[in-house]
Structures are given as C-alpha cells and as structure tokens.
C-alpha positions in Angstrom: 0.0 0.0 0.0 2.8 2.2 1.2 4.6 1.7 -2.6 1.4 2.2 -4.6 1.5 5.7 -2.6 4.5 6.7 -3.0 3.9 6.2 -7.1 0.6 8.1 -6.6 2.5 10.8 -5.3 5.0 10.5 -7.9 2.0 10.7 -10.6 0.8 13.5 -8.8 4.0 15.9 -8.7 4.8 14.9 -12.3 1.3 16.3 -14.3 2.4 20.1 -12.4 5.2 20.5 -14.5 5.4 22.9 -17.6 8.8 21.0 -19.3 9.3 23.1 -21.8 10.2 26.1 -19.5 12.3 23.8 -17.1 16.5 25.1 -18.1 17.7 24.4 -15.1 17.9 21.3 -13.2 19.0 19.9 -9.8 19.0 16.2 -9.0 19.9 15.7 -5.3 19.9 12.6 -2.8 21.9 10.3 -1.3 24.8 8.1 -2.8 23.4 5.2 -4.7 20.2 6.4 -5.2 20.3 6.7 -9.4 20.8 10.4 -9.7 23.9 9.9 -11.9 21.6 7.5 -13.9 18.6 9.5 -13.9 20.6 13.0 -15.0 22.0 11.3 -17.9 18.6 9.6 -19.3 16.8 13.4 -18.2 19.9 15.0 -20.7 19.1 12.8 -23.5 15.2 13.5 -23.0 15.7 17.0 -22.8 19.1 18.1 -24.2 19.6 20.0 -21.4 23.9 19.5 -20.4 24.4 16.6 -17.9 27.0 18.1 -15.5 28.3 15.7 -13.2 30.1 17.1 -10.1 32.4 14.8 -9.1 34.0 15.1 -12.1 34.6 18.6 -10.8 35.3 17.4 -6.9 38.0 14.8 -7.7 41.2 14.4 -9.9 42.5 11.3 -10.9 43.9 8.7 -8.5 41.2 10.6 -5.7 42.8 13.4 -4.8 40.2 16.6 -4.0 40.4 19.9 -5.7 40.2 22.9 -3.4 37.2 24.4 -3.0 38.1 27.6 -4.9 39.3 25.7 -8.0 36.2 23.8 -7.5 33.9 26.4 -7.6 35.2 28.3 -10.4 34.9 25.2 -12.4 31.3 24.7 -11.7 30.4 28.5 -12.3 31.7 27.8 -15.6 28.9 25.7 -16.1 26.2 26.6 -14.7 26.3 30.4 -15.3 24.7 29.9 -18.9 21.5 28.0 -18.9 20.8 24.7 -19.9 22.1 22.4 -17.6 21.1 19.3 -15.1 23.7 18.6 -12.4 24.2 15.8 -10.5 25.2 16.0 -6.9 25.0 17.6 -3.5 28.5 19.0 -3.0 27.8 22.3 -1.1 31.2 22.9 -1.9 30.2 23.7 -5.6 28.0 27.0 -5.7 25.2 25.2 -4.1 23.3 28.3 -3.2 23.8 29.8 -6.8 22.7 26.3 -8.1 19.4 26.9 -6.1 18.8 29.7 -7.3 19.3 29.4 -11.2 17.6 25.9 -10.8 13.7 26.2 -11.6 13.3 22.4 -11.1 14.5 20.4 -8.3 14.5 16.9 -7.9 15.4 14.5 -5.0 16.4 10.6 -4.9 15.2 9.5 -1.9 15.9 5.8 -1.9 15.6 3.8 0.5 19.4 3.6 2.3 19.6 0.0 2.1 18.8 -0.2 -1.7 21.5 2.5 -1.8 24.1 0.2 -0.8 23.1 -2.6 -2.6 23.6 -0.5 -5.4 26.6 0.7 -4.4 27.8 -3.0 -3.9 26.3 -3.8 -7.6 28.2 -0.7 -8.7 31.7 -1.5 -7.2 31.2 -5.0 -8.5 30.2 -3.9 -12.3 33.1 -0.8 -12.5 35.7 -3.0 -10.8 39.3 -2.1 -11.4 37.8 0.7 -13.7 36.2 4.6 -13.6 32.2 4.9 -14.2 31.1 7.1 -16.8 29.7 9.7 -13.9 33.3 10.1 -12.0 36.7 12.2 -13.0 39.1 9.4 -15.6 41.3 7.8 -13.5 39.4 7.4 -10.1 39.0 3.5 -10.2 36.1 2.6 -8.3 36.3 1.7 -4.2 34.3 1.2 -1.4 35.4 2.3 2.2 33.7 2.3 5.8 33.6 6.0 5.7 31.4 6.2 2.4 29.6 3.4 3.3 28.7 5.6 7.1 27.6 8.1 4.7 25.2 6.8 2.7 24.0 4.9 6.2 23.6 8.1 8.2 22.4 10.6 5.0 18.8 10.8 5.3 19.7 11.8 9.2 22.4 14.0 8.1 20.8 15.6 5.2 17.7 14.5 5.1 16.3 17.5 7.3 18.2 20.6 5.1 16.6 18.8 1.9 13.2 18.6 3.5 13.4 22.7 4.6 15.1 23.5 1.1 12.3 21.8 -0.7 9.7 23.5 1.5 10.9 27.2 1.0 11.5 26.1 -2.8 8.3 24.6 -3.8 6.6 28.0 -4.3 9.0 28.8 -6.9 10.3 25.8 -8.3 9.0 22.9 -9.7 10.1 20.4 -6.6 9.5 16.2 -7.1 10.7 14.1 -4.6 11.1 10.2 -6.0 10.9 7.7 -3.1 10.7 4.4 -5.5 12.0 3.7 -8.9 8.3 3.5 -9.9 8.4 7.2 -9.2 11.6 7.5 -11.2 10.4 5.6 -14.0 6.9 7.4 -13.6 8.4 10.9 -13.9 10.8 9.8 -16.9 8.2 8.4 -18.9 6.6 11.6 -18.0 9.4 13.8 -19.6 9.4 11.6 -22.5 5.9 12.7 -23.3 6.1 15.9 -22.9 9.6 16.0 -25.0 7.6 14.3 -27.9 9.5 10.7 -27.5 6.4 8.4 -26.4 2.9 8.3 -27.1 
C-alpha cells in the first residue's frame, strides 16, 4: 500500500510541470540512489547538459580539488542555462545552483537499496572509472562512504526537506521515493519532450 502511494504521489507531482520552461535542473539525494543515472537519461530527453560534479570534486587517483578551484569550475557551467547537475557537493556554488535551478529533484531511496547499489556498482566498475566520475578514479568502497550513505537521510535529510519546503513555491520540486516514481516521472518527460505516445 505504502509503494502504490508513493507512485501516486510520484504521478501527482509529475502532471504540475510545464517542461518546456524547465533550463535548469537539480537532481539531489543520497549516494546510490540513481541520480547519476537519472541526470543522464533526463539529458538525452531534454538536451539540457548533464553536469556531473564529481567530475569537478576529484582528480585522478582521488585526490580533492580545493574548494576555490572547484567552484570556479562549476560556475563555468552553470552560469549559462541549460544544464542538469548531478550532486550535493555544497562545496560547488550550491546556493547559486538553487537559485538558477527552476526544477529540483530528489532521490530518496531507501538507504539499504542505496548500498546494494553501491555494492552492484563496485562489483560492475571493478578495477575501472564509471562514466559519472573524473578518468582515473577507479572505483572503491570504504567504511567511511559506506557511514555516509547509512547516516544521509539523518544528516541531510532535514536541510533537503526545509530546502524543498521554501523552494516549492517557486520551483517545480518532485521528490522520488521508488523507482516507480523514477520511471513514472521519466516516462513523463518523455511525453512531454515528444519521445512516447
């Protein structure tokens, strides 16, 4: 009952948006979730530029840019519309990504299907770099990440929850709770971008 909800709701936020204005999107949540997944299939639905921040957090072997050289990066990109991003990183203009975004959109999986993923993930990309992370950053797993993605929706969960409620006035704000919301609101895009009748 609880699942058949959550896609309800999922239905629900997805007939309030006007697509063709959206230029500027923000896909939030916790590690694991699908947002690097679901920014790339949103960019080839809307041809809006699929900006993946840790390609802009880390250099190869995992070493961390500075914040400054971080930031400037980002502006780069997101100063001229048309863009999704992909991450939390409040280390990357997150306020000026708020505020240019008119859509923002939040993975909130479930924490223990986030690790499984993340297990499935380091298993598939072993010994090499996924497509949504800097070349040369060979995917890992370490007890620290792994405390992360535990403890996020207690961490984080609470900032996303206020930022969504100030936002929702102004922007068009889904939260996705299952991947029948996820697959719900894509299929959504898709008919409204023309791609499925």
């Amino acid at each position: 009952m609880l699942r058949l909800m959550h896609w309800l709701l999922g239905l629900r936020m997805v007939t309030l948006m006007s697509n063709r204005e959206v230029k500027n999107i923000m896909v939030l949540g916790c590690s694991g979730g699908g947002k690097s997944t679901l920014t790339a299939n949103l960019a080839e639905i809307t041809r809006l530029r699929a900006v993946h921040l840790d390609h802009y957090l880390w250099l190869p072997n995992w070493v961390q840019r500075s914040r400054k050289e971080m930031q400037s990066l980002v502006d780069k990109e997101i100063l001229e519309d048309g863009w999704i991003t992909d991450g939390n990183h409040s280390a990357s203009n997150y306020n000026l990504r708020v505020k240019r975004a008119n859509m923002l959109i939040w993975v909130d999986i479930s924490r223990w299907r986030c690790l499984l993923n993340i297990f499935m993930r380091v298993w598939k990309y072993r010994g090499r770099t996924r497509p949504s992370m800097t070349a040369g950053c060979l995917e890992r797993l370490d007890m620290e990440f792994l405390l992360y993605v535990w403890n996020f929706k207690k961490t984080r969960g609470t900032a996303l929850e206020r930022l969504f409620e100030v936002e929702k006035q102004t922007k068009h704000c889904i939260r996705l709770k299952t991947y029948a919301d996820i697959n719900a609101f894509e299929k959504k895009m898709k008919q409204d971008y023309g791609q499925e009748f």
